[in-house]
N, C-alpha and C positions, 0 to 999 in steps of 0.2 A: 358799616353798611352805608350806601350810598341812596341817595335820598333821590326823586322822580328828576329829569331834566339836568342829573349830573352830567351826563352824556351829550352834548347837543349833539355827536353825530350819530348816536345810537336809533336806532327802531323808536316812535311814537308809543308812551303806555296809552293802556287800552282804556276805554271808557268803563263805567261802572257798569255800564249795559253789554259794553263786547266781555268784561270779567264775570257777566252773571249767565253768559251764553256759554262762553268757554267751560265754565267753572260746572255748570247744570252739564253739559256733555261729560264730562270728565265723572261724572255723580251718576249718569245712568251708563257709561260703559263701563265702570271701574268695578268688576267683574276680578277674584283673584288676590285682594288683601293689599298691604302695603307695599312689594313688592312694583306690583302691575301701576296701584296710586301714584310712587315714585317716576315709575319708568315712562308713563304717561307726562305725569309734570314737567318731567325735564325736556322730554321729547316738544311739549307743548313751548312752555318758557325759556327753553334754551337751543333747541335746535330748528323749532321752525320758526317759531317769533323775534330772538335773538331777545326778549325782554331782561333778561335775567342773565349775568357774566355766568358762565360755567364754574370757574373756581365759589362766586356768590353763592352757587345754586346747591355746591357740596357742601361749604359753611353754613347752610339753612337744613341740611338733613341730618350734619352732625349736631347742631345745635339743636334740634329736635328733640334725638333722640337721648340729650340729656335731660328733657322734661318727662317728667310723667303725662300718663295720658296717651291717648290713640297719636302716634307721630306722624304718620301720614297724613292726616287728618289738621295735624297740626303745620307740616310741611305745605298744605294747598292754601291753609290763613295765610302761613307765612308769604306765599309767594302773591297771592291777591294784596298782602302789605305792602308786600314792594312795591306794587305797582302804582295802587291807588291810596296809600294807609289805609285807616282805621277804616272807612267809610268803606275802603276794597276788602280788606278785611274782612268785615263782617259780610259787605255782598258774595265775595267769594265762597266763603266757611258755608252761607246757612246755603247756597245753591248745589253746592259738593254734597252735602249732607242730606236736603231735602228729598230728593229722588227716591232713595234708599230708605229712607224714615216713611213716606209714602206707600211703598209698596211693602214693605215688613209691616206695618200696619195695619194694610190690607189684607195680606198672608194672616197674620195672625187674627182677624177677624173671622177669617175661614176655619185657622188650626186651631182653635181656642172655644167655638162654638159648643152649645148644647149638644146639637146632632151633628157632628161633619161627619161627611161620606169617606164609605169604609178606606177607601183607596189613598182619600185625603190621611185617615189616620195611618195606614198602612206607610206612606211615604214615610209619613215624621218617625215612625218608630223605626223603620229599615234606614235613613238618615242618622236618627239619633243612635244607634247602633254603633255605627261609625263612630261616634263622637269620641271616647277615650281614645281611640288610637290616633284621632287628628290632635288631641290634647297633647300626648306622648310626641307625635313629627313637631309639633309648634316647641316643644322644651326641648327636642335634643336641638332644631336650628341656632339656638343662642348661645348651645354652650362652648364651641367653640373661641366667638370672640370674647364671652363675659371671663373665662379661665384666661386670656390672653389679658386680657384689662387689670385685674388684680394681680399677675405679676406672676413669676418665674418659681418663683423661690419656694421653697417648700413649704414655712406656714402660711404664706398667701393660700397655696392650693389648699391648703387645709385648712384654712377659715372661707374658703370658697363651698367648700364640700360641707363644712358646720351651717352657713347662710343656708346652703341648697337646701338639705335634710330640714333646717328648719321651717321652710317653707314647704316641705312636703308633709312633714307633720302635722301643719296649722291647715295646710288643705284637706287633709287627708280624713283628721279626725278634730280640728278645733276651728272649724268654719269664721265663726265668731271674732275671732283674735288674729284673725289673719293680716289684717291692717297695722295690727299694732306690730306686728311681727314681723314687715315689710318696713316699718319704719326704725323698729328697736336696731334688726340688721345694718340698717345703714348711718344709722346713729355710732352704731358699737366700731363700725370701720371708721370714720371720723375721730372717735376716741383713742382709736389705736396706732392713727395714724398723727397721732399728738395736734390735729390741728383747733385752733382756741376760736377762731372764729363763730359762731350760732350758725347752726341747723338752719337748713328753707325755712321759712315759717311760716308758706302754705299747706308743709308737712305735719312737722312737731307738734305745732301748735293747735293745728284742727285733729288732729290725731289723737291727743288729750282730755280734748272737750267735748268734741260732736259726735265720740260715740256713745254720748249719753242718750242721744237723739233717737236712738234706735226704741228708749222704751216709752216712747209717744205712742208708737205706732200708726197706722192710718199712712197718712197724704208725707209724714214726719219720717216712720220709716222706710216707705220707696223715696221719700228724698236724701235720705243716709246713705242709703244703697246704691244710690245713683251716684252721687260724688264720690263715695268710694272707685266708684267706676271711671269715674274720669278726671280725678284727684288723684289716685292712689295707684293707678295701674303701671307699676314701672317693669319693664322686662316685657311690652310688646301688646296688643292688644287681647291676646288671648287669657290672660291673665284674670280679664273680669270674669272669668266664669267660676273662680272658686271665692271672689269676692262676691256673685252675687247667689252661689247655688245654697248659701246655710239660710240665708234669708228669703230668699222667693219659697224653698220648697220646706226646709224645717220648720224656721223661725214663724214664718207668716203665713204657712199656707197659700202661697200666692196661684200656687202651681203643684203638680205632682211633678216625679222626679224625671216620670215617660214625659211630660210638656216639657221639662226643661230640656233636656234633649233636645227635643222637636226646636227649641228656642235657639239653642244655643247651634243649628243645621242649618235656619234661616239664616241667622247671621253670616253664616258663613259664606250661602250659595245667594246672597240679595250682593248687589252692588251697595259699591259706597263702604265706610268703615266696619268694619265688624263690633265695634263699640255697639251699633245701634241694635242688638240682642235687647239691650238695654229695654229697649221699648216695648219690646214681646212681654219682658217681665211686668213693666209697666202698667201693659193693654189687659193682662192678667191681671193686676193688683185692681185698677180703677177703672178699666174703657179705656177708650181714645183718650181720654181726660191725663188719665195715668201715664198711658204712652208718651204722650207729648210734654208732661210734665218730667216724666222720667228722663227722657231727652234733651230736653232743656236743661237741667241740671247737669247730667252726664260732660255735655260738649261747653258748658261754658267756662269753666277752667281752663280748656283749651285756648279758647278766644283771647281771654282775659292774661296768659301764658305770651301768647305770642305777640297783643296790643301793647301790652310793658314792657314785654323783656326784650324785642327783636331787635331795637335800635343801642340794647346790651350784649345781645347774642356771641359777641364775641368776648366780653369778660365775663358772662354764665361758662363759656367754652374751660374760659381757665382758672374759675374759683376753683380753688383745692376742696372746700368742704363737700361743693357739689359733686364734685366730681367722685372726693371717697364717698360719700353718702347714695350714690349710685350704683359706685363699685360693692357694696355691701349690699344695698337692697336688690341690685341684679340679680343674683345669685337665687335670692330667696323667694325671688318672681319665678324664677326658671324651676327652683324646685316645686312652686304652687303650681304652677300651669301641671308639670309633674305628676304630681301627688293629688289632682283635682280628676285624673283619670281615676281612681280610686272609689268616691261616689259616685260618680258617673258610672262606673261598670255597674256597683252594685243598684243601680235604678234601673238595669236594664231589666225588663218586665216578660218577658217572652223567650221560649227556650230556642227558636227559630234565630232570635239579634247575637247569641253566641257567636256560631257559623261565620256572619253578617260580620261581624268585629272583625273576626281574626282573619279574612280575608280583608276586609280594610288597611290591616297590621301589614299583611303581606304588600298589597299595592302601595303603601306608602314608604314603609322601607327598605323594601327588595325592589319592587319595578319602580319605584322614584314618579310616582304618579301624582299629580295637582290633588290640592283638598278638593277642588269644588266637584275633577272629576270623579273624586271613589265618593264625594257626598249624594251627587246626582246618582250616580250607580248601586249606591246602596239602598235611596231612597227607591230606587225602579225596581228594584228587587224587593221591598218590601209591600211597594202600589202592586205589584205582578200576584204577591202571595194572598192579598186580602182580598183581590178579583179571585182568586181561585179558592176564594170559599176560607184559606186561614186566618183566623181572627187576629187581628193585627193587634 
C-alpha cells in the first residue's frame, strides 16, 4: 500500500475537512447496503477524484471482506486511511457512520415509544413482515462465491454443506452458541487444512472468554451483543440479526420479537451500514445511552481492523490460516443469516404479515426487486391496513 505523496503527479489528498464532507455525503445518500457503499466509494475515490489507484481500490474491497464485520463500512475507513491515516480514518468511519446512527435513533425513538401512532406501528409490522424473506435473498447472494472459495472437490462441497447447516441450526434453535459456532467452523477448516500456524486472536480468543460477559447483564450484556456484532459477523452484514435476536428478545427482554422486526427493517431502509440495527437494540435495552453505547462498541473493531491491519492488507490477503478460517466460517454465516428466517417467521404476530411475507418471497426472488423497495412496500401496505381500521 502506498503511503500519501507517493505520487507527486497524482491528484492532491483531501483535507481532513474535504474527508469529513465527502465521507458525511456518502453516509446520508448511502441508501441500498454494501453494494451502492462500494459503488459510490469507488465512483468517488477512483473515478472522479483519481485519489485511489483502481487496481489499490479492489485490494482494499478484497481485503475487507476478509475481515469480520460490516466490510463496506470497513472499506470507507479504509479509503479515508489512505488518504489522511489514522486521523482520516477515524474522520472518515465516524462521518460515514453518523448520519445513519442519527436518524435510526430518531426512528427508533418514535418506533419504540409508549404510544406510537397506529400507522407508525402498522409500518414496522407490514416492514417486519418482509424480514425472513430479505434474510433468505441476503443467504442465497453468498452462496455462490463462498461454494467457489472452498473448492471443487466433493468433500469441500460437503464440509461447506456441514458449516452451512451448522449455522442454521445455531440460528434456528441455539441463538446463544452461535458465535461459538461461527468460530468452531472456521477453526475445524484450518485443522483440516493442516495449517500450524494460530487462529486470529481477535476471534479465538475473545470467543472463549467474553462470552462469559453475557451473565452480567445490564450495560455488560448489550456490550457482548454488540461486539458480537461487529467482531463476529463474518458472511456480510446481515448476519447480526441471529447474533443479536436470542439476546435483545429471549435472553433479555430488550424487545418483543414484533420490535425486532421493526428493528432489524430500520436498518435496512436508513442509510449508512446496516450494522447500525445495532442501536435500535440498544435504544431498547438503555435510551439514547444504549444506543450510542451500543454503537460504539459495534463499529470499533472495525476501526481498530483497518488502523493495524491496512499497511498488512496485503499479507492478511495471503495468510493461509485466515483465509481457511474464513472459508469455514463463511459457510456457517450464510447458513445463520439462513436459518435466522426461522424465528423471525415464528414472531410474526398478525394473520394479515402471512400474505405480506410471501409476496415479499415473490418480489425478491421472481421479479429480482431491491430490499429497500419490497421493505418500503411492505411497510405501506401495513401504514395502509392500520389507517383502515386493522390493528396492526
Amino acid at each position: 500500500m502506498t503511503g500519501d505523496g507517493d505520487d507527486p503527479t497524482g491528484p492532491r489528498a483531501p483535507s481532513l475537512g474535504g474527508i469529513a464532507r465527502e465521507w458525511t455525503r456518502l453516509g446520508c445518500l448511502g441508501f441500498g447496503g454494501p453494494p451502492t457503499h462500494i459503488a459510490m466509494l469507488r465512483r468517488l475515490c477512483v473515478d472522479e477524484r483519481r485519489w485511489i489507484a483502481a487496481q489499490e481500490f479492489e485490494d482494499g474491497v478484497a481485503a475487507t471482506n476478509l475481515l469480520p464485520g460490516p466490510a463496506s463500512t470497513q472499506l470507507a475507513i479504509f479509503c479515508a486511511w489512505r488518504l489522511r491515516r489514522t486521523a482520516g480514518a477515524i474522520v472518515g468511519g465516524v462521518c460515514f457512520i453518523l448520519p445513519g446512527l442519527v436518524l435510526i435513533l430518531a426512528l427508533s425513538a418514535v418506533f419504540l415509544s409508549s404510544h406510537p401512532p397506529s400507522w407508525i406501528l402498522g409500518a414496522a409490522a407490514g416492514a417486519g413482515a418482509a424480514v425472513p424473506a430479505v434474510a433468505l435473498n441476503a443467504a442465497s447472494g453468498f452462496i455462490p462465491a463462498s461454494r467457489e472459495r472452498i473448492g471443487a472437490a466433493k468433500r469441500s462441497q460437503a464440509r461447506w454443506l456441514v458449516y452451512a447447516l451448522c449455522g442454521v441450526v445455531a440460528a434456528a434453535v441455539a441463538g446463544p452458541y452461535l458465535a461459538l459456532v461461527l468460530v468452531g467452523c472456521g477453526l475445524t477448516e484450518i485443522v483440516i487444512r493442516r495449517e500450524r500456524r494460530r487462529p486470529p486472536p481477535t476471534t479465538a480468543v475473545v470467543a472463549g472468554t467474553a462470552g462469559h460477559a453475557v451473565t452480567i447483564g445490564g450495560l455488560a450484556a448489550l456490550g457482548w451483543t454488540a461486539f458480537k456484532v461487529g467482531a463476529l459477523s463474518y458472511g456480510g452484514g446481515f448476519v447480526i440479526v441471529p447474533l443479536m435476536q436470542h439476546d435483545a428478545v429471549t435472553a433479555y427482554h430488550w424487545m418483543t420479537g414484533t420490535q425486532f422486526l421493526g428493528a432489524v427493517a430500520l436498518g435496512q431502509v436508513t442509510p449508512g451500514p446496516v450494522v447500525l440495527t445495532v442501536a435500535v437494540v440498544g435504544y431498547a435495552a438503555r435510551g439514547v445511552r444504549g444506543g450510542l453505547v451500543a454503537a460504539v462498541i459495534a463499529f470499533t473493531p472495525s476501526f481498530l481492523f483497518v488502523i493495524v491491519g491496512a499497511p498488512r492488507f496485503d499479507r492478511i490477503r495471503a495468510n493461509p490460516s485466515m483465509r481457511a478460517f474464513l472459508t469455514g466460517a463463511g459457510p456457517a454465516a450464510i447458513g445463520a443469516i439462513g436459518g435466522s428466517a426461522v424465528p423471525l417467521g415464528l414472531a410474526l404476530a398478525h394473520p394479515w404479515q402471512v400474505p405480506v411475507l410471501a409476496a415479499a418471497t415473490v418480489l425478491l426472488f421472481a421479479a429480482r426487486r431491491s430490499v429497500v423497495t419490497v421493505l418500503v412496500l411492505a411497510a405501506a401496505t401495513g401504514a395502509a391496513l392500520a389507517l383502515a381500521g386493522v390493528t396492526p
